[in-house]
N, C-alpha and C positions, 0 to 999 in steps of 0.2 A: 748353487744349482738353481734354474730356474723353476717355479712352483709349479709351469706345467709342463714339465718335462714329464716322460715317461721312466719309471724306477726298475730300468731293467738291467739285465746283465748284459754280457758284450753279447752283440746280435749273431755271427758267425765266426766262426774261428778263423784268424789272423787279419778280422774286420777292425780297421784305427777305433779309440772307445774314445782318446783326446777332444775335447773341442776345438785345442787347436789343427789337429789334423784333420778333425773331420772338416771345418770351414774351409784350410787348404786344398782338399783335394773337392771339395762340393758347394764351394760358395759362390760359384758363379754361376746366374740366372738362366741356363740352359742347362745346367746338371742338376738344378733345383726340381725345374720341369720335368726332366725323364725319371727323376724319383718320384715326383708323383704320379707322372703317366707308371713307374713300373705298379706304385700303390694302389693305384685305380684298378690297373689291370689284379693284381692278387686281390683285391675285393671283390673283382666282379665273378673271380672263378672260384671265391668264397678259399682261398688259401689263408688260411689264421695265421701260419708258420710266420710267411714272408708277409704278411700285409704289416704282423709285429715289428718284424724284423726295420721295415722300411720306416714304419711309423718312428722308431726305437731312432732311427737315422735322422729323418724329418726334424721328430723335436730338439735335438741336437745344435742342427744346422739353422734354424728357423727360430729366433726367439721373437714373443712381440714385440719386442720391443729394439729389435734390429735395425738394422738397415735398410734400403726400402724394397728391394729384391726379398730379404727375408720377414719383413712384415708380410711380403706378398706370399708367399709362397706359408707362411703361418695361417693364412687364412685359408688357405686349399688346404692344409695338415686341417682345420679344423671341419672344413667341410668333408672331408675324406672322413674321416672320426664319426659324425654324424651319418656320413650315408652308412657305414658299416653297423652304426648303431640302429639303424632305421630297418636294416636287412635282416630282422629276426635270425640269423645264423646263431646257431648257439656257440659253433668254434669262435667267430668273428666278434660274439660281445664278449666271449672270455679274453678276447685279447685284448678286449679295451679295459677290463678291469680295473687296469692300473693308469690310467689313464687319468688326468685329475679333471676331477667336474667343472673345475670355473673355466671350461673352456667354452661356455655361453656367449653371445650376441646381445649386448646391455644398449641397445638402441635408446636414443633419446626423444623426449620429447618437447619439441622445441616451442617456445611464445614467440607470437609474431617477429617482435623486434629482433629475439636471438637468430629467427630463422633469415629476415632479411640480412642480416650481418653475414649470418655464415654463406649464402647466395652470389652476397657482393666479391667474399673473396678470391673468387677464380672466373675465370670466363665460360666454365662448363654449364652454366647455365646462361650466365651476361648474353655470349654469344647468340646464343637463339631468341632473348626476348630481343634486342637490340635489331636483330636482321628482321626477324617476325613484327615486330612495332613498325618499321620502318614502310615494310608491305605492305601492313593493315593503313597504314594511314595514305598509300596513294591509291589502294583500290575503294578506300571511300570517302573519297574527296568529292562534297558535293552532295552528300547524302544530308536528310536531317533528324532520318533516326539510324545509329548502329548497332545492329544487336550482335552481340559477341560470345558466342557458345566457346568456354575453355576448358577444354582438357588436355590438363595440368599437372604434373608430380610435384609443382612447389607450391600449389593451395593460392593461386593469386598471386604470389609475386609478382609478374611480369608488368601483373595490371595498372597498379600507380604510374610506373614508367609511361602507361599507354595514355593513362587519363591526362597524366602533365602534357602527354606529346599533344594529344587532342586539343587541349584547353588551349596552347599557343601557335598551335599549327593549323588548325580548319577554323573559316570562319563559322561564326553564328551559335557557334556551341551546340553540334547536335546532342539529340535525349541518346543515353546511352543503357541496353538493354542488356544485361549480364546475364547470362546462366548456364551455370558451373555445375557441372558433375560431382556430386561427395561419392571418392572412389570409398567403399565399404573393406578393398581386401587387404588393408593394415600393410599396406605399403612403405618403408620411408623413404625422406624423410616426415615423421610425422609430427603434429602439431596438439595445445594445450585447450585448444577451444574451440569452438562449433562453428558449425559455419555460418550460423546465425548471428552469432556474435563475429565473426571475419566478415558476414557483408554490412553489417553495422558501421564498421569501421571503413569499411571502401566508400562505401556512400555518405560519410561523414567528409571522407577525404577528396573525395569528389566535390561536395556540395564547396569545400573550400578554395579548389581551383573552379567553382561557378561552371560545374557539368553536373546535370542534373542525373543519376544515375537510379535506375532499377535491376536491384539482383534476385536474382531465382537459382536455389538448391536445387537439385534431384538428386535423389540419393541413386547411386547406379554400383555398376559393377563389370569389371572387365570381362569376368569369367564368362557371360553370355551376351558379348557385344555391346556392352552397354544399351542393353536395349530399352530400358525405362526413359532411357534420354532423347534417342530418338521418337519413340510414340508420341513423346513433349512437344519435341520441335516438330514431326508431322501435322500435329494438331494445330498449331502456329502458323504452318507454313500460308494459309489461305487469306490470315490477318497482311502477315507481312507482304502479301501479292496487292491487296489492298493499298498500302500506305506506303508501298515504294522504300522498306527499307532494305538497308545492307544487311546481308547476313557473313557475319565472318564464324569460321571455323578455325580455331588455334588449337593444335594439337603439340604438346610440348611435351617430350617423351614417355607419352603415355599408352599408345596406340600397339606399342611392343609386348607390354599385357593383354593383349585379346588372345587367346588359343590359335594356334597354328593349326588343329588335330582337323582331321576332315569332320562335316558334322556330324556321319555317324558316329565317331566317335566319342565328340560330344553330347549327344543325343543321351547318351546310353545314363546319364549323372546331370544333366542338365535340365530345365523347362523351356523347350524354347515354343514361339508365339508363332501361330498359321505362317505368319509371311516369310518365315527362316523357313518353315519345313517345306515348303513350296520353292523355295530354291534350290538349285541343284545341289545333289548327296555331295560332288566332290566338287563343291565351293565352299571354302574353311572362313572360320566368320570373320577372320581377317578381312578377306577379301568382299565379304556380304557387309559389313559396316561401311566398307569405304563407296559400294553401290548405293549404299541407305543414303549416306551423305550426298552422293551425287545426286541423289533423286531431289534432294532440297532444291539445288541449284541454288547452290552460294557466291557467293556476289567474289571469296575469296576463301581458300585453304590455306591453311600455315601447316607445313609436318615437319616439324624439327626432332630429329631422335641422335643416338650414339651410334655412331656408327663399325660396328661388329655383329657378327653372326654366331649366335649361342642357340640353334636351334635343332641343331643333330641331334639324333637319338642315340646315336654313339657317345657313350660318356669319353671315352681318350677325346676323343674326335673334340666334344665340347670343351674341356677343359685345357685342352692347347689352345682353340681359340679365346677363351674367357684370359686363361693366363696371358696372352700375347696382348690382349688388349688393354687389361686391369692393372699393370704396372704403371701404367699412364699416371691414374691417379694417386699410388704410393708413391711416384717421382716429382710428380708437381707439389707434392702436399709440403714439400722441405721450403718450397720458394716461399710460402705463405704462412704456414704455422708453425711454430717452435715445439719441440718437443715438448709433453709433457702436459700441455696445455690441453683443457675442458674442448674445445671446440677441435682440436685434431681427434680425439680417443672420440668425439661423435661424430664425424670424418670417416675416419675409418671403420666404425662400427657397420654405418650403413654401407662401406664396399664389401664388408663381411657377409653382410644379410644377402646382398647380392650374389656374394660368393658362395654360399651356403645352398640358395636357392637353386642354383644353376648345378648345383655336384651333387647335390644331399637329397633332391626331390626327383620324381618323375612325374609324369601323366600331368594330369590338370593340376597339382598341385606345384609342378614348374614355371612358375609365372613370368619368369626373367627370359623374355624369346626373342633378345637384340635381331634384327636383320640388319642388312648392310643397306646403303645407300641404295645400290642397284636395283636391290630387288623390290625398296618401295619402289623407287620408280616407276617400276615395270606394271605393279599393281595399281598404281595411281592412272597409269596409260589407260590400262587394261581397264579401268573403271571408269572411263572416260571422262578424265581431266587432262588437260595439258600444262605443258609448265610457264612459269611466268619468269624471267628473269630480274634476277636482282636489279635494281639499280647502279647507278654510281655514286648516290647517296647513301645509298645501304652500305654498301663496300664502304668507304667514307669513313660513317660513322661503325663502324665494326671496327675496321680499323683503328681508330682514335680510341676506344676502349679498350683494343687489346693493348694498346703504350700504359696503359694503367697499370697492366702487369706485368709477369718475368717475361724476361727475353725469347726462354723457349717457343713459345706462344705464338703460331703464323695463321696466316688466314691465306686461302686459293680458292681460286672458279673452276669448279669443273660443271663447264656447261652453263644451264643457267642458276645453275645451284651455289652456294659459297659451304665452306667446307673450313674449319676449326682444327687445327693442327697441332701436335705440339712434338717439336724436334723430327718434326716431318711425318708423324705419323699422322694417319686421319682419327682423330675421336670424335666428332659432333659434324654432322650436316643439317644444311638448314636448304628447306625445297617451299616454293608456292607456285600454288595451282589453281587454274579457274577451269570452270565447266567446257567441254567444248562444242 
């Protein structure tokens, strides 16, 4: 028996108790789903009976160490688990009782080099520094200072790629001016060491491919727009009018953490500064960040995010879409790491955290607010940027990296977007944008 199974009796009478019958009749990844949609549902209307019951089914059917439908679906039984636990119902924690505790989220924390390793092996991240690099280096061709504001979920990663691309692709070596957002809200994947000691290292790495490089911290945070970052770059922006440099923005799926909520509702737990409360009540600060940035007038936008939508307030609602999306990476994960292995179990952990977030939390404390392609779009219009189309370099060189990996793995234009596929479904878009 598995350790986190639940120690119950048969759930209903002439309900199968086998494992082997229960996988026949419920092992495939659309009867996985409507048991947890029916579990969502008996939690939300606080049923102890059938929430057990279902749960009783789940861990059954679902072990971690499954399959990749049933790893997926093990991670929804565990965020299901926790939201019921979260919901003070005193029937609802009686049913968790029996429920074994090590069904925790043991997130890792990675050193540099582990974390560059674990980056390099899929294109869920490759893809967008690869298309994003590619941008950034024809919108500032010609410049001889680049100042490159990144907000980032991989702490820098992307950057070495950019500094190599710089150092043999633009002449004259321009100065290059870094500064990076330290997200504070314990995001992963997360890292061993400060970012003190991470721009040590970039500018050591720099100084060896002969780019002269300046990095600057600001500590921020999504929860209010990142607003310490902008004030930064405000204050900057009168220099940079001066001296004629580029300003690039790379946004590498990070921008999905800002709060969706209208401000008043963030208003109500948050600080926010004269110039947010002076914008209108129903502009969400999603949409007031992406104005703050236009108002720089950057020479160039990168917004690379995942492409799904986890923003409902309907938990069924969310949790079909997070599920339909999140097998993606329990299916790719076979082409590249072997079972069993230190770097899969911190793989998965983090699509847990993901998954957790998205089931187990509400209000501001739901940080995970994937949108789809469209609807950045729509906000990027709306904020007046327009779009910049890929190259046939970019396409090119995407493509040439995705032959690195499994076969699943396609790449498509829609529009002037390119867009990261895998067995045809959409996971990763990658957009740029200039002022208009």
């Amino acid at each position: 028996m598995n350790k986190n199974q639940i120690h119950r009796t048969r759930p209903w009478p002439g309900f199968p108790t086998s494992k082997s019958s229960l996988g026949g009749s419920f092992g495939d990844a659309n009867c996985m789903e409507q048991l947890l949609v029916h579990c969502a549902n008996a939690i939300e209307s606080n049923d102890a009976t059938l929430t057990q019951q279902i749960l009783w089914v789940l861990n059954n059917i679902a072990p971690p160490d499954g399959d990749s439908n049933q790893r997926l679906t093990c991670g929804f039984l565990r965020a299901l688990i926790a939201r019921a636990a979260n919901s003070g119902n005193c029937k609802l924690l009686s049913a968790m009782a029996n429920v074994n505790t090590n069904m925790g989220i043991d997130t890792h924390k990675f050193s540099i080099i582990e974390l560059a390793s674990f980056v390099d092996l899929t294109p869920w991240h490759r893809f967008g520094f690869t298309a994003a690099n590619t941008a950034i280096l024809e919108a500032v061709e010609g410049y001889s200072v680049i100042h490159i504001v990144d907000l980032s979920l991989t702490h820098c990663m992307q950057i070495p790629t950019l500094i190599d691309a710089i150092a043999t692709r633009l002449e004259g070596h321009p100065l290059v001016k870094l500064t990076v957002a330290c997200i504070t809200d314990g995001i992963p994947p997360m890292i061993d060491l400060s970012y003190e000691e991470l721009g040590s290292k970039l500018i050591n790495f720099a100084r060896s491919r002969n780019v002269v490089l300046e990095f600057r911290v600001i500590p921020s945070t999504s929860a209010d727009g990142f607003s310490s970052l902008f004030e930064q770059l405000r204050m900057q922006q009168i220099v940079r009018a001066d001296n004629g440099e580029a300003l690039v923005i790379n946004c590498h799926m990070m921008l999905h953490y800002i709060p969706e909520e209208t401000l008043s509702v963030v208003s109500s737990s948050t600080t926010l500064s004269s110039h947010q409360l002076e914008s209108s009540q129903n502009a969400s600060l999603r949409t007031m960040f992406l104005k703050r940035l236009r108002s720089l007038e950057p020479t160039v936008l990168v917004l690379v995010d995942e492409d799904a939508d986890l923003t409902s307030n309907n938990l069924v609602s969310r949790l079909r879409s997070a599920f339909n999306y999140l097998w993606i990476p329990y299916d790719t994960v076979d082409t590249f790491l072997p079972r069993g292995s230190k770097q899969r179990q911190w793989y998965e952990a983090d699509i847990c955290w993901k998954i957790e977030n998205v089931i187990a939390h509400e209000g501001l404390q739901r940080i995970e607010r994937l949108e789809p392609k469209n609807r950045w779009v729509q906000r990027m219009r709306s904020s007046s940027f327009k779009g910049v189309s890929f190259s046939e370099d970019a396409f090119s060189e995407v493509k040439s990296m995705l032959d690195e990996h499994a076969a699943g793995w396609g790449l498509k234009r829609e529009e002037e977007d390119l867009v990261l596929t895998w067995k045809g479904h959409n996971v990763v878009f990658a957009t740029a944008w200039v002022p208009t």
